[in-house]
C-alpha positions, 0 to 999 in steps of 0.5 A: 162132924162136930165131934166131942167137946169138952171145957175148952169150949165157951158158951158165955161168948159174943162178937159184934157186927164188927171186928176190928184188927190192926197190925202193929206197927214198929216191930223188928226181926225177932231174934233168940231172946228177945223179949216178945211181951216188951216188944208187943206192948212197946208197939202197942204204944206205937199204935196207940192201943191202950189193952181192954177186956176180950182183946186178943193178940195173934202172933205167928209161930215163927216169931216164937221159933225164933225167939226161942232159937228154934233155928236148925242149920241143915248141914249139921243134920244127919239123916238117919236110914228111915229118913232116907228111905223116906225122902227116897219115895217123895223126893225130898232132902234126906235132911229135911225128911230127919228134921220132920220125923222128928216131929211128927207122931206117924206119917198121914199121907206121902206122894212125891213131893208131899209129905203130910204128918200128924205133928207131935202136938197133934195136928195135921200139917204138911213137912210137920210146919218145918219150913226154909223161909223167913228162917235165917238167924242174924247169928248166922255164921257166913257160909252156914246154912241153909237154915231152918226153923222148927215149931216152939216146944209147946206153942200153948206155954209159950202164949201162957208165958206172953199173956201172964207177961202182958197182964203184967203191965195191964188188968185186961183180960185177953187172949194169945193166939199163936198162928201157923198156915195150914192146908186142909183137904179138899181146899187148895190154899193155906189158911191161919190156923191157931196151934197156941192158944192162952186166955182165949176159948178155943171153941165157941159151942152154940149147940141150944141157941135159936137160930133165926126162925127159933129152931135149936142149934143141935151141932154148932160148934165153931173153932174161935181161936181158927176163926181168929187166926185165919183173919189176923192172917189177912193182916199180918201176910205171909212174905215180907210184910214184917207184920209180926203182931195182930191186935183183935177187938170186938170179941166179949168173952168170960175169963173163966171161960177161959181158964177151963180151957186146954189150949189149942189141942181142944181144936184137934179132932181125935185121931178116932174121929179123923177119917181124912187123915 
């Protein structure tokens, strides 16, 4: 299914027959405050990547979240009845349950143990991508806790903020990926998918090119910003590795291809169209 496609989708786009990502290196546990572009291109200095045209960073929600104090002390929660009565069918924390209500637009699928959620911003994710790890504050009083960290307010503002910071202090034009792990149905396993994106098309829509033997491309269009992330993924990792930016070259993309562009909500199929969720 190929569903509708619309500005946010480049035609004038290539990418090589190498992609080359690195994880940068140097940088420390972000917390609420920080400034992530200064962060970003003090450890590009470490890496000793100078920024071109078509580079795209990738950064995972987390390190947003916690930038932007997005931290949430369970003990402070209060559930309220729909939220019991909730945790109640898929036996999970009443808290927890409250923290993903509110963040979720309406509940796809519940079973016990599972709790999956068409997330405010759109997108269908298990527990509203609210998670217990990698999530506690240095502020963090003793005996506080446990901690949990929500998804930034709009993931798609918040890469808008860090690539007008970069093109600050460089005349490249590129591309903010904001990552996080999603599941998908009928695939075991989570892979990185964008939920922010800036300067970058979220889709590729080849639909008119030749294939190999010159028959038209009638319905393929592919998620960039997806593909970007699930590779950054790789690098970054997902447990202790600390690796909290990517940089990506090798794509080639026009920057007005860019500005059309309605960030990561371009990748999320209307609800009319989703039969799965």
């Amino acid at each position: 299914m190929s569903g509708a496609v619309d500005a946010g989708s480049a035609r004038k786009m290539s990418c090589g027959p190498r992609l080359d990502l690195q994880a940068l290196p140097g940088v420390p546990i972000v917390e609420p405050g920080d400034d992530l572009a200064q962060l970003a291109w003090e450890a590009l200095a470490r890496a000793s990547i100078v920024l071109a045209d078509g580079d795209v960073l990738v950064l995972a929600s987390k390190v947003i979240s916690r930038a932007e104090n997005r931290f949430v002390d369970l003990s402070t929660v209060e559930a309220s009845a729909r939220a019991v009565a909730l945790a109640a069918e898929v036996d999970k924390d009443p808290r927890v349950v409250e923290l993903i209500l509110r963040d979720t637009s309406e509940v796809s699928r519940k079973a016990r143990g599972v709790l999956v959620v068409r997330h405010r911003l759109g997108f269908i994710a298990a527990n509203a991508s609210i998670d217990l790890s990698n999530a506690h504050p240095a502020h963090a009083a003793p005996g506080s806790g446990p901690w949990m960290l929500i998804l930034p307010e709009s993931p798609d503002a918040s890469a808008e903020r860090l690539r007008a910071a970069l093109a600050l202090r460089s005349t490249a034009n590129i591309g903010i990926v904001v990552t996080d792990s999603l599941g998908r149905p009928f695939r075991m396993g989570t892979v990185g998918a964008a939920i922010g994106v800036a300067g970058l098309p979220p889709l590729w829509d080849r639909r008119g090119e030749p294939d190999l033997f010159g028959r038209e491309l009638e319905t393929t269009v592919t998620g960039l910003a997806d593909q970007v992330a699930a590779a950054a993924d790789l690098v970054a990792g997902q447990a202790n590795e600390g690796r909290a930016f990517v940089h990506v070259r090798g794509l080639t993309f026009e920057p007005e291809d860019a500005t059309v562009a309605k960030g990561a909500s371009a990748l999320y199929r209307p609800a009319a169209q989703d039969l799965y969720a």
